[in-house]
N, C-alpha and C positions, 0 to 999 in steps of 0.2 A: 359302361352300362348303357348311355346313351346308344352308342352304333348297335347294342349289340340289342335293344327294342327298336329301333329302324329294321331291324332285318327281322325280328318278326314281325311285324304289323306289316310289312313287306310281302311275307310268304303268308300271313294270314288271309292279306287281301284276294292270293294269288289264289290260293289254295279253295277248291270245289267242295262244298261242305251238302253231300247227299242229302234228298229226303229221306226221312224213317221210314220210310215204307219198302225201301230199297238199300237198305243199311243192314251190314250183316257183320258179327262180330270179329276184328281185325287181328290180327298178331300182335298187331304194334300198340295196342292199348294196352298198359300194362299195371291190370288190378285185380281184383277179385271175383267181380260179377262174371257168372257163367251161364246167365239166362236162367238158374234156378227159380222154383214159384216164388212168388211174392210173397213177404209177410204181409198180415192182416195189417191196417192202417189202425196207427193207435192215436187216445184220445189227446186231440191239438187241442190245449189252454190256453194259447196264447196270438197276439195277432200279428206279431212280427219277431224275426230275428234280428240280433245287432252282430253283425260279424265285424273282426277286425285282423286286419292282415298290416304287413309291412307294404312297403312301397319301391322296395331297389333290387329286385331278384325278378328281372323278365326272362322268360315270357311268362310267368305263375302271376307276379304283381308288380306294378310300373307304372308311374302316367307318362303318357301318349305325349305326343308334340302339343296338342294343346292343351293337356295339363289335366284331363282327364284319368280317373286311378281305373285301370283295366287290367285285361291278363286273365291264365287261364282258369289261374282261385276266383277271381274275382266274378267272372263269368256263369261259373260253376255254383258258386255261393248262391246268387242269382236264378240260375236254377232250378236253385235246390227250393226258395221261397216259392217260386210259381208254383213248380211239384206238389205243396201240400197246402199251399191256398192262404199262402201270409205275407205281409210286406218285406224287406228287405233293407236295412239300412248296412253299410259295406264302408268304414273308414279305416286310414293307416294309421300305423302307432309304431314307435321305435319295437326293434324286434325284444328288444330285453326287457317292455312292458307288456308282451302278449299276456303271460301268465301273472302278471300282477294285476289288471284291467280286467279278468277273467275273476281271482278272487277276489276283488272290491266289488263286483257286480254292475262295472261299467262294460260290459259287454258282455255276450250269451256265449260267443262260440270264435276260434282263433281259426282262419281258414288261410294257412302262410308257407304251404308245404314243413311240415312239421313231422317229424318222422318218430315212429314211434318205437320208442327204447326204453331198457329201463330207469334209464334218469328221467326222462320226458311222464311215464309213468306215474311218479310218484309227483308232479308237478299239476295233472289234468287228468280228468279220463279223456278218452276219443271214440270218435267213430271208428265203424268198418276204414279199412283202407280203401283210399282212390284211386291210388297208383303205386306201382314201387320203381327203383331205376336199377337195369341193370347195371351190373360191371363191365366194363370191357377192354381188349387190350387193343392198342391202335399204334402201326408198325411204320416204316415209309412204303411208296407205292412198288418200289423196284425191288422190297428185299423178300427172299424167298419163304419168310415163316407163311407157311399155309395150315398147318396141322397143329395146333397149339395145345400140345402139352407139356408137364413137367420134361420131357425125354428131349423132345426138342428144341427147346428151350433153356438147355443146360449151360451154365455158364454164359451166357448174353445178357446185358445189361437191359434191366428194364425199370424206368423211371416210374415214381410213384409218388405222392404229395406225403410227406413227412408226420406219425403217428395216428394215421388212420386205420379205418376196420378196411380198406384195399390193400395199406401195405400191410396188414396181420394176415391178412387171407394170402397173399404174395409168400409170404413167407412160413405159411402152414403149409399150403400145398404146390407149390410150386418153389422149394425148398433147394435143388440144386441149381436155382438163377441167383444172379447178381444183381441184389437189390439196389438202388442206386434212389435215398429219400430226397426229398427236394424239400424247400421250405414251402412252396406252393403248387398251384398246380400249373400255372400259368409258366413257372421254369420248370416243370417236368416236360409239358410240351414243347417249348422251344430247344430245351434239349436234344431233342427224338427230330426235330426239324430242324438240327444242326447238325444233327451225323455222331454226337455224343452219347447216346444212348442206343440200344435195339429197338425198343418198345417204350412205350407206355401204357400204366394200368391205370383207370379212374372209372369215375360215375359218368356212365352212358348216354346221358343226355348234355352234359359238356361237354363232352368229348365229341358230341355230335355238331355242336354252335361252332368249336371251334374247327372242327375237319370243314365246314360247310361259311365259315366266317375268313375276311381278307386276311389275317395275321398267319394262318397255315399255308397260303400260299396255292393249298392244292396239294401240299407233300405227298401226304398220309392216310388209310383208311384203316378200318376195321378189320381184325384176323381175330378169328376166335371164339368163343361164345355165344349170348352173354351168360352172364353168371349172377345166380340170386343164393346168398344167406345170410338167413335172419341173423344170425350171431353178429356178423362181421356188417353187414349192411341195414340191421335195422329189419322191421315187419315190414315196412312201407312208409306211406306218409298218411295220415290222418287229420279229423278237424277234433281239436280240441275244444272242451269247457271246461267249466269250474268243476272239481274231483265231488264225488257224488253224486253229480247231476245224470243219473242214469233213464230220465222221463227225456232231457233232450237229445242224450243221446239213440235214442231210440226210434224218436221223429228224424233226426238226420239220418239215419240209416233208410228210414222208410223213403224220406225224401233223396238219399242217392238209390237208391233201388228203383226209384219210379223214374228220376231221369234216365238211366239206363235202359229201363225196358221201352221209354219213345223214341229211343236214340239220341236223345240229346246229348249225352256223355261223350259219343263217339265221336259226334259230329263235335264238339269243343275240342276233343283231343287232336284231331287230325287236323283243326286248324291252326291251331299252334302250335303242331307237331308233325308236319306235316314230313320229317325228315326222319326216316328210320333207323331206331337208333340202340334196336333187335339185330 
């Protein structure tokens, strides 16, 4: 985890982050907002948010070399408080108390890439979604799949991390491959970068760290899609609170609506996303 927040804060630094005034809406942002009107600004009771996120999943939330809790939640959270004119306090908490600190009322809103399903559901409400990630398959650089579907892809083994909604989607539609589960994803990839598999399938912005991180070597790129469904992948990822709190979830929709239309949304995503992963 450590290398692999060097190499964002790396490419954030690196990375040109436009004015709004010269920001136009990208491919590679991958959420909801489509420049549609604003909703009317509803009534703010209160004068600050407590959000809380975890701390070991960069580039979303990490601290930095000097110990700093940063990232793209964290940024975004941030934000979202300027947007609608309230303070902002931002701390981490083990992931398995987001939803317990939420219903005791030790914090307002869980902003941890949290994705929303029907388990998650029945745990919080959430916001609008932020972002969603696609799917994607990632081949080595020399082999000929160009045209990625079921037909040619018959029979070629393609790695995939062991009971997830990529290996069910793998195996509803893309039905005459050679499913090949791994226990993680980290040996799916090595697989695929040892000559033991054809492919590999997973979530699109791993699959981007590590094509673009020293442990691939350079093998391997993208063929293929990507691929979004809600069944198998989840709506997205949302900020959660406590279930019924449907007054804050309203303000945070207002509040990522108004980031959006200064460009600030964009300009956080392309800096710590700077690698395309559509």
């Amino acid at each position: 985890m450590k290398v692999l927040a060097a190499i964002v804060v790396a490419l954030a630094l690196t990375a040109a982050t436009p004015p709004a005034s010269a920001q136009t809406r990208s491919e590679i942002v991958p959420d909801a907002w489509q420049g549609d009107a604003l909703r009317p600004k509803p009534e703010i009771h209160l004068d600050r948010i407590r959000f809380i996120t975890d701390s070991d999943y960069p580039p979303f939330q990490y601290f930095d070399e000097e110990g700093v809790l940063t990232g793209f939640n964290v940024d975004l959270a941030r934000a979202i408080c300027e947007a609608i004119g309230v303070e902002c306090d931002i701390r981490p908490v083990e992931w398995e108390d987001l939803y317990t600190d939420l219903d005791n009322g030790e914090a307002d809103a869980a902003i941890a890439s949290i994705r929303i399903d029907a388990e998650a559901l029945t745990k919080a409400d959430f916001s609008s979604r932020y972002y969603a990630t696609p799917a994607r398959f990632v081949t080595r650089k020399e082999s000929d799949f160009k045209d990625i579907r079921p037909e040619t892809i018959e029979g070629k083994k393609v790695a995939v991390a062991r009971g997830t909604g990529h290996e069910a989607f793998l195996k509803q539609y893309f039905p005459t491959a050679q499913v090949v589960p791994f226990d993680s994803v980290d040996e799916a990839q090595m697989a695929l970068k040892g000559g033991q598999v054809d492919l590999v399938f997973g979530d699109g912005i791993g699959l981007t760290f590590w094509l673009n991180g020293v442990t691939s070597d350079g093998c391997c790129e993208f063929r293929g899609g990507p691929y979004f469904d809600a069944k198998y992948f989840g709506e997205g990822v949302g900020i959660a609170v406590k279930k019924g709190n449907r007054q804050l979830v309203e303000i945070l929709n207002y509040g990522l609506e108004q980031v959006h239309a200064s460009g600030r949304y964009e300009g956080l995503f392309l800096r710590y996303f700077p690698m395309n992963f559509f």
